[in-house]
PDB file of N, CA, C, O and CB in Angstrom:
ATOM      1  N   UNK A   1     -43.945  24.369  43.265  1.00  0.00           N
ATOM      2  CA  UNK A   1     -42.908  25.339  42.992  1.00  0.00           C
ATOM      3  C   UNK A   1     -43.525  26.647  42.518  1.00  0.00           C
ATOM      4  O   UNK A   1     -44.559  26.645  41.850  1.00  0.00           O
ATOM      5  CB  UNK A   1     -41.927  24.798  41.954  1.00  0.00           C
ATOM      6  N   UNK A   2     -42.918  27.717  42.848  1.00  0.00           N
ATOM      7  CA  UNK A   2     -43.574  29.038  42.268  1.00  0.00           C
ATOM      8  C   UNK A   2     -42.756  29.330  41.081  1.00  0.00           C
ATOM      9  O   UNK A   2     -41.612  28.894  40.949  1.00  0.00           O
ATOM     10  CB  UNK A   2     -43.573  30.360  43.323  1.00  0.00           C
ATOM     11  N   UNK A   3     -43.352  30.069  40.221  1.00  0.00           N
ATOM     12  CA  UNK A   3     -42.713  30.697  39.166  1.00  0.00           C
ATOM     13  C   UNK A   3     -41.471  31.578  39.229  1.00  0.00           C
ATOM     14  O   UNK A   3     -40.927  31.746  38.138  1.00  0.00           O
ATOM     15  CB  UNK A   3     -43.587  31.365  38.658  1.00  0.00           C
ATOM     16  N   UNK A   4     -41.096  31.977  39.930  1.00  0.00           N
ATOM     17  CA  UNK A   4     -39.992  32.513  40.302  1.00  0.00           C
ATOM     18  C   UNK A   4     -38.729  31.388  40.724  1.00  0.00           C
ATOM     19  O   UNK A   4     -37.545  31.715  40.648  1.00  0.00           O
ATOM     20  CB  UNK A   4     -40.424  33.424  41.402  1.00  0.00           C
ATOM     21  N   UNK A   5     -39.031  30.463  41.031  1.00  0.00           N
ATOM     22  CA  UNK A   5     -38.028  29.405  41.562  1.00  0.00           C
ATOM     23  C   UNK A   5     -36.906  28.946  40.557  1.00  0.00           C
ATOM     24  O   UNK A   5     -37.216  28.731  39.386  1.00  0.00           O
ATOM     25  CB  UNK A   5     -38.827  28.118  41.982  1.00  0.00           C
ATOM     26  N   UNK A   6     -35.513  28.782  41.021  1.00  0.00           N
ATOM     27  CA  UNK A   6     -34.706  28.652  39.731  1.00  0.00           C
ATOM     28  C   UNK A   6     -34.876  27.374  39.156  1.00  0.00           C
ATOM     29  O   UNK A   6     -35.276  26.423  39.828  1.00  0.00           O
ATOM     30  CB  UNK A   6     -33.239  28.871  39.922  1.00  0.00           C
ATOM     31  N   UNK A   7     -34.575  27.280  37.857  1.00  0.00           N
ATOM     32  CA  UNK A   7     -34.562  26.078  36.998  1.00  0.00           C
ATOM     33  C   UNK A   7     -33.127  25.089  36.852  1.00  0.00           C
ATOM     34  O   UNK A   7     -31.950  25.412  36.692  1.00  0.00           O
ATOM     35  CB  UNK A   7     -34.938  26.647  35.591  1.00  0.00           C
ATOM     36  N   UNK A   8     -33.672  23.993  36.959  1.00  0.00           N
ATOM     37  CA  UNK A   8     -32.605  23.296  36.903  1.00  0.00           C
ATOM     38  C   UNK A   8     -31.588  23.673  35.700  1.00  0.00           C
ATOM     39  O   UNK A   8     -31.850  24.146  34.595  1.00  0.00           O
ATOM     40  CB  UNK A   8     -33.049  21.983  36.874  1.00  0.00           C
ATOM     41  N   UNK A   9     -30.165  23.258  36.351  1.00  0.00           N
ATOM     42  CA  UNK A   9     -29.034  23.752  35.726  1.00  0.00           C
ATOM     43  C   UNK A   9     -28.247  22.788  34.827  1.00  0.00           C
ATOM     44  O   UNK A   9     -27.248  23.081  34.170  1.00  0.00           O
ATOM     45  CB  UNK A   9     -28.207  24.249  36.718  1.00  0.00           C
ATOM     46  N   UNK A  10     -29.020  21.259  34.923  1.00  0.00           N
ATOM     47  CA  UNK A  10     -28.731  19.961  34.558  1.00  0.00           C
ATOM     48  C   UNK A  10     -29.632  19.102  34.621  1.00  0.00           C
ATOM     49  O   UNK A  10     -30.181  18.843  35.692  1.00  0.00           O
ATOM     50  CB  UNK A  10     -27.850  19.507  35.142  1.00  0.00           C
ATOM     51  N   UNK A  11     -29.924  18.550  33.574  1.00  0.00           N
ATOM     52  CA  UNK A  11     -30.707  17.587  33.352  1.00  0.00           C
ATOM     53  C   UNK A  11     -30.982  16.614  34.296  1.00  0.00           C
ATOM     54  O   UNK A  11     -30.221  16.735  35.256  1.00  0.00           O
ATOM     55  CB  UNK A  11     -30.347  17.099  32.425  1.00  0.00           C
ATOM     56  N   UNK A  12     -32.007  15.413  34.447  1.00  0.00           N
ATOM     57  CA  UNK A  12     -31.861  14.712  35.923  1.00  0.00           C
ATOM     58  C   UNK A  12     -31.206  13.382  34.948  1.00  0.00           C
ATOM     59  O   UNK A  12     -30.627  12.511  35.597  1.00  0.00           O
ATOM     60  CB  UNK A  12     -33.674  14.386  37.133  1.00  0.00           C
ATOM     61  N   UNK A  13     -31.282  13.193  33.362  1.00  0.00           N
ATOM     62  CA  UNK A  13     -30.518  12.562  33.063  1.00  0.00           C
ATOM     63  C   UNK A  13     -29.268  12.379  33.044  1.00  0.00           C
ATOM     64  O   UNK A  13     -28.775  11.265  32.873  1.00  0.00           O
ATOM     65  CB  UNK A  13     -30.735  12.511  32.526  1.00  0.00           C
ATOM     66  N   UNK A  14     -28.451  13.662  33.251  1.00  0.00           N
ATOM     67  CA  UNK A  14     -27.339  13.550  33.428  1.00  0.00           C
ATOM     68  C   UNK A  14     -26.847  13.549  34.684  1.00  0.00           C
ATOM     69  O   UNK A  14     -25.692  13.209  34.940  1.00  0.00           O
ATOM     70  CB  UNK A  14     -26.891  14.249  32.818  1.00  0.00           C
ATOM     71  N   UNK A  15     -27.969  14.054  35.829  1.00  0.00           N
ATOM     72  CA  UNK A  15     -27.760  13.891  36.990  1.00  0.00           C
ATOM     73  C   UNK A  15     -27.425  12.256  37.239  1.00  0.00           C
ATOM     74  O   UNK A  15     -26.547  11.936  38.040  1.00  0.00           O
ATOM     75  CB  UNK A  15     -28.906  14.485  37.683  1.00  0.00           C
ATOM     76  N   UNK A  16     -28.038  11.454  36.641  1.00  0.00           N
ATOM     77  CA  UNK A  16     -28.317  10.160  36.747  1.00  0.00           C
ATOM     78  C   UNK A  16     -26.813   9.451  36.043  1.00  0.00           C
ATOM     79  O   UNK A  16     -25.930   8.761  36.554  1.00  0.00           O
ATOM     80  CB  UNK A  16     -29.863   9.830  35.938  1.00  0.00           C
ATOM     81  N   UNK A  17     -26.958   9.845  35.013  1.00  0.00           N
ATOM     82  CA  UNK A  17     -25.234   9.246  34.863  1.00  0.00           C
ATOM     83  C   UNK A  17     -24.189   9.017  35.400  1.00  0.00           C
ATOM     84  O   UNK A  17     -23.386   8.083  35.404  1.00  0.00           O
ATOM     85  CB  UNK A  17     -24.611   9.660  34.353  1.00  0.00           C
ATOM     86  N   UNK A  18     -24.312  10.389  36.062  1.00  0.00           N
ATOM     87  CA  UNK A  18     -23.613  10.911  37.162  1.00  0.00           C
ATOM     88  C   UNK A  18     -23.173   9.702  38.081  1.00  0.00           C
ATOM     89  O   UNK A  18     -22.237   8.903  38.055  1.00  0.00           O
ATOM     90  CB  UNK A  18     -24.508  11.953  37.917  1.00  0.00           C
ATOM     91  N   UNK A  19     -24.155   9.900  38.825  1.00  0.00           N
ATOM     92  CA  UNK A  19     -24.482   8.759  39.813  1.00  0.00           C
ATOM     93  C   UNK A  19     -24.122   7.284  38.996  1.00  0.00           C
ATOM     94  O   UNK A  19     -23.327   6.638  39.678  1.00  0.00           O
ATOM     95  CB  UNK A  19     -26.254   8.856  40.296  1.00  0.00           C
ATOM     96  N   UNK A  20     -24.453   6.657  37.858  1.00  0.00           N
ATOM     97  CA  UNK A  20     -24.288   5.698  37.504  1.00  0.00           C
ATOM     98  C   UNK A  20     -22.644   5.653  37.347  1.00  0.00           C
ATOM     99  O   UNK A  20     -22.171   4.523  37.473  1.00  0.00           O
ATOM    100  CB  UNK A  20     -25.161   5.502  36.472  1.00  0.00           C
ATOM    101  N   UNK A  21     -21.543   6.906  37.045  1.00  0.00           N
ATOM    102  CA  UNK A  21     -19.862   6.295  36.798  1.00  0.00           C
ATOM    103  C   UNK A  21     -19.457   6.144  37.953  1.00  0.00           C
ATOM    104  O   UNK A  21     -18.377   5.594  38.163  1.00  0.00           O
ATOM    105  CB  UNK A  21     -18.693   7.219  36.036  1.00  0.00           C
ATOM    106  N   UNK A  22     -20.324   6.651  39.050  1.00  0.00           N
ATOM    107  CA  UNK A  22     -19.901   6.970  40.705  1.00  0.00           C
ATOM    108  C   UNK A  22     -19.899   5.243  41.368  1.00  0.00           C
ATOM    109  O   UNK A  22     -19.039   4.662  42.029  1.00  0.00           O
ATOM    110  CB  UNK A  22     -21.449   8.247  41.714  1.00  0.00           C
ATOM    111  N   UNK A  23     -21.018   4.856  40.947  1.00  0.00           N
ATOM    112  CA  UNK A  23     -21.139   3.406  41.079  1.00  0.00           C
ATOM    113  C   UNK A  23     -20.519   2.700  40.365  1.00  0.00           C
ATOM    114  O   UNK A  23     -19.905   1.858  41.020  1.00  0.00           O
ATOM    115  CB  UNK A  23     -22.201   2.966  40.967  1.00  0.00           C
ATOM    116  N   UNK A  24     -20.360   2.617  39.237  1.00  0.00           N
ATOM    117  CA  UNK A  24     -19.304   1.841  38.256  1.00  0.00           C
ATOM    118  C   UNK A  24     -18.023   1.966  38.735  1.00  0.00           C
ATOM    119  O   UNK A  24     -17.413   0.980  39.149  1.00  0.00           O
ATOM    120  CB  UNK A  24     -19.252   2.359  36.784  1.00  0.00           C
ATOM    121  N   UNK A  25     -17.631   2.875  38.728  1.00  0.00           N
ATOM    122  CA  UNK A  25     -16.313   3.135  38.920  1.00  0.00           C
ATOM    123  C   UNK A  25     -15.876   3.265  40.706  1.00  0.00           C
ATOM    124  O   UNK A  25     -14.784   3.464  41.238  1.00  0.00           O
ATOM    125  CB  UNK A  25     -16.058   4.535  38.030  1.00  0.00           C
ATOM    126  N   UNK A  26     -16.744   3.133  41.075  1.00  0.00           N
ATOM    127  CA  UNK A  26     -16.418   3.094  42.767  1.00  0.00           C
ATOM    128  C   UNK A  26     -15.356   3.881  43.375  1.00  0.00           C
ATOM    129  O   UNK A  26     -14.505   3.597  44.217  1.00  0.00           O
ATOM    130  CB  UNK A  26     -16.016   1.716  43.225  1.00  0.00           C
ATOM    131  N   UNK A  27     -15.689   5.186  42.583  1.00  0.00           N
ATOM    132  CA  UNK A  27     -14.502   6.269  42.880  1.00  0.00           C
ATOM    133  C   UNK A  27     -15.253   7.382  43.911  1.00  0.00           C
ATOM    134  O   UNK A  27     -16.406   7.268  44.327  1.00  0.00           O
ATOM    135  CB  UNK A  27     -13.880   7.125  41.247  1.00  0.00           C
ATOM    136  N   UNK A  28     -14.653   8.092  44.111  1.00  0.00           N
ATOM    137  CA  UNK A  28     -14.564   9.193  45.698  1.00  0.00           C
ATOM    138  C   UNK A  28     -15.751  10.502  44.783  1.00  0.00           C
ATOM    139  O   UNK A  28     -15.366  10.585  43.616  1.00  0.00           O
ATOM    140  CB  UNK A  28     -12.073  10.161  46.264  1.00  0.00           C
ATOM    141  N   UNK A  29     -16.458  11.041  44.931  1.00  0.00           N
ATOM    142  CA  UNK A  29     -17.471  11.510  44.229  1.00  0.00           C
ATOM    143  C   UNK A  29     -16.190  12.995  43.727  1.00  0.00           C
ATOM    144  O   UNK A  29     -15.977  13.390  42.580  1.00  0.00           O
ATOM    145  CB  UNK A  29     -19.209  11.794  45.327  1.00  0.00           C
ATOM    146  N   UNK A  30     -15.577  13.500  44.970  1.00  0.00           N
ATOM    147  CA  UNK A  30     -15.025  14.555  43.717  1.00  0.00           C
ATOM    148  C   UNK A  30     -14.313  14.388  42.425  1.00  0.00           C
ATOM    149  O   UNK A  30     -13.995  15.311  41.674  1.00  0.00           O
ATOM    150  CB  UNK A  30     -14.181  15.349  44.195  1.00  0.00           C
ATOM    151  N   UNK A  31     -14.072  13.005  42.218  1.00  0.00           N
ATOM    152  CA  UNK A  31     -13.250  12.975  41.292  1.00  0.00           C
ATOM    153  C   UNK A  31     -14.306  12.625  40.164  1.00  0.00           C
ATOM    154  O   UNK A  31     -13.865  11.493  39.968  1.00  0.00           O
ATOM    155  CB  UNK A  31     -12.045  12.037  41.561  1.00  0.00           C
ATOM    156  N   UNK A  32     -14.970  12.687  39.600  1.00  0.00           N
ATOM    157  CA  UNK A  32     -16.137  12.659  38.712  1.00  0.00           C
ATOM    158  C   UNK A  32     -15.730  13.232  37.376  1.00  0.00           C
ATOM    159  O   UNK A  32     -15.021  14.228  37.516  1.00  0.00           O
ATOM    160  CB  UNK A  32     -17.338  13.451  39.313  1.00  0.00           C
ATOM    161  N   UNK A  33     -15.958  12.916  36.182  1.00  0.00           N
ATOM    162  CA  UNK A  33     -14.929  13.726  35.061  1.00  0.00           C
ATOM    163  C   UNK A  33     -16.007  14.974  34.671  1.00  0.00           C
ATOM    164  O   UNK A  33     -17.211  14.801  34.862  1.00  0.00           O
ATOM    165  CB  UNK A  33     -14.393  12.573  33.377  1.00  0.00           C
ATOM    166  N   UNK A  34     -15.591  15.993  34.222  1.00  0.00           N
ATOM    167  CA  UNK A  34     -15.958  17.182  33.913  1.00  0.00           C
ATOM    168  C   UNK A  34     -17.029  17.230  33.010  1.00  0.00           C
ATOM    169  O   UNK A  34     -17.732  18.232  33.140  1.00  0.00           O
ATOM    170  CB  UNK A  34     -14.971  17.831  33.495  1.00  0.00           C
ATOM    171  N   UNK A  35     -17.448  16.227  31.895  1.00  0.00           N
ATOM    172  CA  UNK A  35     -18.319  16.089  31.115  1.00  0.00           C
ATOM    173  C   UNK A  35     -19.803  15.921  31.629  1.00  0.00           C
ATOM    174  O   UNK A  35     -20.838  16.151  31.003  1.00  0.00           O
ATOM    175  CB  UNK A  35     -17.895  15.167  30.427  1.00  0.00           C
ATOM    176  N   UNK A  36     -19.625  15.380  33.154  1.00  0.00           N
ATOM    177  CA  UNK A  36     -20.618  15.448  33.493  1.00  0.00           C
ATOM    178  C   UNK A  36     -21.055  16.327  35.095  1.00  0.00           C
ATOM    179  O   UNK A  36     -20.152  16.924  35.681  1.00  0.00           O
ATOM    180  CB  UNK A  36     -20.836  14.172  33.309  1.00  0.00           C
ATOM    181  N   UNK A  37     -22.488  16.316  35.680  1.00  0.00           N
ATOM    182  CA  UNK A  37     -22.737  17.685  36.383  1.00  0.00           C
ATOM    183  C   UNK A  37     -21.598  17.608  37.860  1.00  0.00           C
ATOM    184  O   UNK A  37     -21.118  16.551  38.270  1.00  0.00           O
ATOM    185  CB  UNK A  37     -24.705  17.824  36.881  1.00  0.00           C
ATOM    186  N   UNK A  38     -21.385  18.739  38.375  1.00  0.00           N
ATOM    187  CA  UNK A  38     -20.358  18.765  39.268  1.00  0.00           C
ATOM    188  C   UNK A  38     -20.700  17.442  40.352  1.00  0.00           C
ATOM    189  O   UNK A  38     -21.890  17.127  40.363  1.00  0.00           O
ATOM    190  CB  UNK A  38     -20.295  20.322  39.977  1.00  0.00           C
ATOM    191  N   UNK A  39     -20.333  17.119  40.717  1.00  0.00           N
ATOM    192  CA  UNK A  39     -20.341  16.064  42.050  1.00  0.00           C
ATOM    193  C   UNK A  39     -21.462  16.412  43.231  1.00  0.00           C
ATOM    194  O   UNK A  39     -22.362  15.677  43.636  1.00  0.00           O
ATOM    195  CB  UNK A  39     -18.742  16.142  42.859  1.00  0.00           C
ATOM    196  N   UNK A  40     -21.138  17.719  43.641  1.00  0.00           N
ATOM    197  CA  UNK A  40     -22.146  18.380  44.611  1.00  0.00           C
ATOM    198  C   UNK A  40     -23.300  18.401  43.826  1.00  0.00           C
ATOM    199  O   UNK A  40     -24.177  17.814  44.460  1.00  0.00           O
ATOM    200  CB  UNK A  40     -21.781  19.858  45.155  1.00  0.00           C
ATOM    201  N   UNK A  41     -23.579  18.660  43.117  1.00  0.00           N
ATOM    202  CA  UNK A  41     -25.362  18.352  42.110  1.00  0.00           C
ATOM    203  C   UNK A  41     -25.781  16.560  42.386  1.00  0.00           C
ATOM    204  O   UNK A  41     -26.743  16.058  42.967  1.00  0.00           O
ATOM    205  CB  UNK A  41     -25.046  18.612  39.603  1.00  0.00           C
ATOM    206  N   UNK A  42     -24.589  15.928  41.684  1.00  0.00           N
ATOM    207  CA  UNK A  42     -25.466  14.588  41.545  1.00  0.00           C
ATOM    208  C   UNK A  42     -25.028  14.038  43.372  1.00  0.00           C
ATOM    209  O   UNK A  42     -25.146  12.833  43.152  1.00  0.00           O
ATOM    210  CB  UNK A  42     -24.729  13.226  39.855  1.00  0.00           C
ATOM    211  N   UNK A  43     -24.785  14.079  44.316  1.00  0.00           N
ATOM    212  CA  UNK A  43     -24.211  13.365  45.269  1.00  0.00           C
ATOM    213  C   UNK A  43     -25.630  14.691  46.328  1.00  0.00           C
ATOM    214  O   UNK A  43     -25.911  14.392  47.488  1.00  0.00           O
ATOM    215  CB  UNK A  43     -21.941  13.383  45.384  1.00  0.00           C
ATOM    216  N   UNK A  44     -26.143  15.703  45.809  1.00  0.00           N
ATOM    217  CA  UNK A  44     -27.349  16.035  46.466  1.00  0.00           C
ATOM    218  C   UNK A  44     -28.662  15.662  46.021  1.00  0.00           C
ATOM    219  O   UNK A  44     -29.636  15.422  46.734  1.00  0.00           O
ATOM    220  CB  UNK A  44     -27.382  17.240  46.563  1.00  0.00           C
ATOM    221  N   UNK A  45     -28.565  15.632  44.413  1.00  0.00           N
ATOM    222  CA  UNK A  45     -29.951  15.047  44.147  1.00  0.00           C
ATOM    223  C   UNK A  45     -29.867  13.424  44.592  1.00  0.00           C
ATOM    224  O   UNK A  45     -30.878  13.122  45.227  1.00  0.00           O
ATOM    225  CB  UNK A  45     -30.381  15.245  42.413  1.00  0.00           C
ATOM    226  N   UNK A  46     -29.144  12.555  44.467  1.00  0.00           N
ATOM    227  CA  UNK A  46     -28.685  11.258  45.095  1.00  0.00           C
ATOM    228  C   UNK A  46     -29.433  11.302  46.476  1.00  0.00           C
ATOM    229  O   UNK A  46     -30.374  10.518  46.605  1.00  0.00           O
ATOM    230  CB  UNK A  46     -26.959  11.141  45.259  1.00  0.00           C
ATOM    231  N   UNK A  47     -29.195  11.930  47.267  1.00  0.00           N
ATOM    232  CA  UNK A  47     -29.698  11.801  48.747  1.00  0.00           C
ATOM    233  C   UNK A  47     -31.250  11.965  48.492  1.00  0.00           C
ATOM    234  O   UNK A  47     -32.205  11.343  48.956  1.00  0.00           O
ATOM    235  CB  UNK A  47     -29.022  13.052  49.890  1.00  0.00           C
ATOM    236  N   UNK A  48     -31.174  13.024  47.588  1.00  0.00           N
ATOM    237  CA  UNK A  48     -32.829  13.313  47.511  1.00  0.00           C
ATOM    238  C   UNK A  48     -33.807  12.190  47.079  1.00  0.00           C
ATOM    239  O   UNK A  48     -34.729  11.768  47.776  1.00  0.00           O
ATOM    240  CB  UNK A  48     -33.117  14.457  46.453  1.00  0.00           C
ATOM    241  N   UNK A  49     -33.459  11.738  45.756  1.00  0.00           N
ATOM    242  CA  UNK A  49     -33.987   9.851  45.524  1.00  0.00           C
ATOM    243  C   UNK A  49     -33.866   9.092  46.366  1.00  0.00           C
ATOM    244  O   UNK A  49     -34.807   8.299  46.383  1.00  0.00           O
ATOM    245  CB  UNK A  49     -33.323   8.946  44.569  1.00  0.00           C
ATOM    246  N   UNK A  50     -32.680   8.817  47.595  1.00  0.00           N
ATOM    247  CA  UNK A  50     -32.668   7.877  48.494  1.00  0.00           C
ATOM    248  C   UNK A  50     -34.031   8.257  49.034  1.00  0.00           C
ATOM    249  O   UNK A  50     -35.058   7.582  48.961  1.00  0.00           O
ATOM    250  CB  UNK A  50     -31.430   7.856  49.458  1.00  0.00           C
ATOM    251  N   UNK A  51     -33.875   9.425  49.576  1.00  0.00           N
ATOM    252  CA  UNK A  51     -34.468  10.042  51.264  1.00  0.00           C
ATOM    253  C   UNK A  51     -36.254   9.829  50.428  1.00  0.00           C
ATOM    254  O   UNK A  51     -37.097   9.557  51.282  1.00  0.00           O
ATOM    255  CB  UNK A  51     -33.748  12.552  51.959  1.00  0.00           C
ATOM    256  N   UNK A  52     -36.811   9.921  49.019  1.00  0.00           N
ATOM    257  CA  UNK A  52     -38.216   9.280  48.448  1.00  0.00           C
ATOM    258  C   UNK A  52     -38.381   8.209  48.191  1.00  0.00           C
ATOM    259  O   UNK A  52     -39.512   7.859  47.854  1.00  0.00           O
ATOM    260  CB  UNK A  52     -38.664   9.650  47.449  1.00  0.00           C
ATOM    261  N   UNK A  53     -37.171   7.142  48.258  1.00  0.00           N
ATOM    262  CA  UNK A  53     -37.734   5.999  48.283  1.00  0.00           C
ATOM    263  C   UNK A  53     -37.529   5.468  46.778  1.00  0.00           C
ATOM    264  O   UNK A  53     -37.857   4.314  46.502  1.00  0.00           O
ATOM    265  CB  UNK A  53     -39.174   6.128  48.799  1.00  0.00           C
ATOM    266  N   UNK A  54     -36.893   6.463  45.659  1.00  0.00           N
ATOM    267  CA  UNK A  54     -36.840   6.185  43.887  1.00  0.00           C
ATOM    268  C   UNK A  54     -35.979   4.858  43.663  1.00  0.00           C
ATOM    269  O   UNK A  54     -36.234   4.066  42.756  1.00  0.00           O
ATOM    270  CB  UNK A  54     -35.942   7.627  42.903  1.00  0.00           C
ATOM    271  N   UNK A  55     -35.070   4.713  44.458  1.00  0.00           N
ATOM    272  CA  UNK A  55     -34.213   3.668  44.464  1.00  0.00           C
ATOM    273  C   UNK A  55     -34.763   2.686  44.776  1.00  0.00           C
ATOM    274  O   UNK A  55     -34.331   1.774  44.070  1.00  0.00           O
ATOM    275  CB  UNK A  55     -33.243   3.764  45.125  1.00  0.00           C
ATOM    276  N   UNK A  56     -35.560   2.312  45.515  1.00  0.00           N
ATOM    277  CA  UNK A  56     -36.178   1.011  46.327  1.00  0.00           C
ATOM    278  C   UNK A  56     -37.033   0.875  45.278  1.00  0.00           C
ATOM    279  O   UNK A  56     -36.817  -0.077  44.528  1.00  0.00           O
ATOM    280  CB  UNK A  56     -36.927   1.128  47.955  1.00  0.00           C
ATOM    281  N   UNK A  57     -38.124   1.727  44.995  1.00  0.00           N
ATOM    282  CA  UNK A  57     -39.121   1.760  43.762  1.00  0.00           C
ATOM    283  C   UNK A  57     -38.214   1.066  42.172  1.00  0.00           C
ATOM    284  O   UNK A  57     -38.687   0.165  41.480  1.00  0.00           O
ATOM    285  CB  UNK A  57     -39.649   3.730  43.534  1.00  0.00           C
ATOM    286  N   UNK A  58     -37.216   1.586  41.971  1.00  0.00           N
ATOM    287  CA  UNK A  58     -36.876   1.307  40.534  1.00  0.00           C
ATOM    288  C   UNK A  58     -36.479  -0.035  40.555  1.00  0.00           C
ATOM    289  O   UNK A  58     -36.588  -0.732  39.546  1.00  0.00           O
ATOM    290  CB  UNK A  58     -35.772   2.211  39.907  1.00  0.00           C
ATOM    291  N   UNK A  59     -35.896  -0.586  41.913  1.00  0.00           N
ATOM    292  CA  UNK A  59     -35.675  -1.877  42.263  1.00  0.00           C
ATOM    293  C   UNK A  59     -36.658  -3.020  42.383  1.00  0.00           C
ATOM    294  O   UNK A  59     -36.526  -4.179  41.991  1.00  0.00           O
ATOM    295  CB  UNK A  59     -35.161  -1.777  43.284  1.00  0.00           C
ATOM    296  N   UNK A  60     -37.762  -2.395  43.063  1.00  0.00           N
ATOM    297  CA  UNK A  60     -39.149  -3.232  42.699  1.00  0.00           C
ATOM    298  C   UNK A  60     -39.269  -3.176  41.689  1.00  0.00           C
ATOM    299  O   UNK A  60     -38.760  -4.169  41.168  1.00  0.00           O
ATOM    300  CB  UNK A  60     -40.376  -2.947  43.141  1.00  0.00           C
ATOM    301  N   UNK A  61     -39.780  -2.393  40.850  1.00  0.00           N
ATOM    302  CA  UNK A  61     -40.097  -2.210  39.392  1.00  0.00           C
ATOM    303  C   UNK A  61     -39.082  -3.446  38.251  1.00  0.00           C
ATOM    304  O   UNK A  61     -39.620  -4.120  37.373  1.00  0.00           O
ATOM    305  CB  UNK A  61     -39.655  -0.365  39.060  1.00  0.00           C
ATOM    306  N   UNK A  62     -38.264  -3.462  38.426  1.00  0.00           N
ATOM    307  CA  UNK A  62     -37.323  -4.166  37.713  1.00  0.00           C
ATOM    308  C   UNK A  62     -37.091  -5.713  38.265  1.00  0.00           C
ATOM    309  O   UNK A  62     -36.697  -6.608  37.517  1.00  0.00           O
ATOM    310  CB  UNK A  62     -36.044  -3.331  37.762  1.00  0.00           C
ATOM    311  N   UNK A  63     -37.333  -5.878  39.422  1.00  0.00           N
ATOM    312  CA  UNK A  63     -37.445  -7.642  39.732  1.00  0.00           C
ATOM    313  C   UNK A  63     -38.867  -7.959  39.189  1.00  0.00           C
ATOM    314  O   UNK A  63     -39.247  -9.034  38.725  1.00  0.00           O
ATOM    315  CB  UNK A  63     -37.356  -8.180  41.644  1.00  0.00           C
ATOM    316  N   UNK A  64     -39.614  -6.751  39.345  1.00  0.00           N
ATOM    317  CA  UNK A  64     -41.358  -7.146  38.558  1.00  0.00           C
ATOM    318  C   UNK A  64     -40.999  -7.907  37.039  1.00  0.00           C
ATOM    319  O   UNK A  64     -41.322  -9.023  36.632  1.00  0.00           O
ATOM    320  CB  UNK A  64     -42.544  -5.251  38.077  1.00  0.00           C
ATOM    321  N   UNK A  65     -40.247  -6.888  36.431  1.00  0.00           N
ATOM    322  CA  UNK A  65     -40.054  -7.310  35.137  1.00  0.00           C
ATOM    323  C   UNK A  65     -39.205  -8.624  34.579  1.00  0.00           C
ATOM    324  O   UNK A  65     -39.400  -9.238  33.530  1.00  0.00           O
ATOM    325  CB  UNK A  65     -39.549  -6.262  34.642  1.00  0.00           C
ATOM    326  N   UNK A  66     -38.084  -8.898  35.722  1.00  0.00           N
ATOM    327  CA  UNK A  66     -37.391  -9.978  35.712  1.00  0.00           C
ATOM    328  C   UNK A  66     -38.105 -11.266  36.044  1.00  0.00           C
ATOM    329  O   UNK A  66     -37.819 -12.377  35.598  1.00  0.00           O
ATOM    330  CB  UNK A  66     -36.395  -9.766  36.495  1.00  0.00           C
ATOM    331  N   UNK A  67     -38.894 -11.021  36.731  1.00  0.00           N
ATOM    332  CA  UNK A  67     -40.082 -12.177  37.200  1.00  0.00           C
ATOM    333  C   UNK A  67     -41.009 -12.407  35.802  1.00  0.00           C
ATOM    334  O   UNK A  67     -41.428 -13.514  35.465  1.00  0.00           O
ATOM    335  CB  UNK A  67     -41.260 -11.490  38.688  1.00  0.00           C
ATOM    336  N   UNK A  68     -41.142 -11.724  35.394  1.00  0.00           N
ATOM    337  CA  UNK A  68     -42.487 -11.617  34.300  1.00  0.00           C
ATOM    338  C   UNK A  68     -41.470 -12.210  33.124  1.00  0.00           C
ATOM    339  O   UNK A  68     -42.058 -12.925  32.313  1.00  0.00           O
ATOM    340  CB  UNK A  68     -43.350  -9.665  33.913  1.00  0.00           C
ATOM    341  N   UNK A  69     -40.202 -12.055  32.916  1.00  0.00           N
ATOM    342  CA  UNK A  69     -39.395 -12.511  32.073  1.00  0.00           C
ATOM    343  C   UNK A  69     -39.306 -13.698  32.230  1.00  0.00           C
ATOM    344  O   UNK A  69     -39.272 -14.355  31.190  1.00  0.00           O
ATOM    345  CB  UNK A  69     -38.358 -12.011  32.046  1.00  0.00           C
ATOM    346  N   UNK A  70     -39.253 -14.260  33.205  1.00  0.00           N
ATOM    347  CA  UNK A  70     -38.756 -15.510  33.877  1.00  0.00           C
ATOM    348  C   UNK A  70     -39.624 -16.499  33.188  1.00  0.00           C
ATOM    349  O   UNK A  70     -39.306 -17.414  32.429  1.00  0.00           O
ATOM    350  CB  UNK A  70     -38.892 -15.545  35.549  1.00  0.00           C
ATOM    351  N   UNK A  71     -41.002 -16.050  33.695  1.00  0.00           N
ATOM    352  CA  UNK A  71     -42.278 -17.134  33.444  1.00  0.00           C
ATOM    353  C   UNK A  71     -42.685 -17.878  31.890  1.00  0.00           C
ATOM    354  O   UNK A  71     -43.636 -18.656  31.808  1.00  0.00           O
ATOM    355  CB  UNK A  71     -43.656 -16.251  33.844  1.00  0.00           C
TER     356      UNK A  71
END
């Protein structure tokens, strides 16, 4: 990124919440409550984690740990 490039306008934690009531609640992304970042933010950074693979990764990562729990 160059120094000139704009800065995020929302946290990726809250981006992430985001995404987490979208799934909980299995509702239509515009309807998202206001407390958190507009819909078009988390439903673009969303594609962006799919389209790297963060989702598949956090999913490995976490049966690792469920396995290691297991034993």
């Amino acid at each position: 990124m160059t120094e000139d490039a704009p800065q995020r306008e929302h946290s990726l934690r809250a981006v992430f919440n985001g995404l987490r009531w979208i799934i909980r609640a299995g509702a239509a992304w515009w309807i998202m409550p206001h407390d958190l970042p507009s819909w078009q933010t988390v439903y673009q950074q969303s594609h962006r984690w799919l389209k790297a693979g963060v989702c598949e990764a956090i999913v490995h990562a976490l049966r690792g740990l469920a396995a290691g729990a297991v034993t």
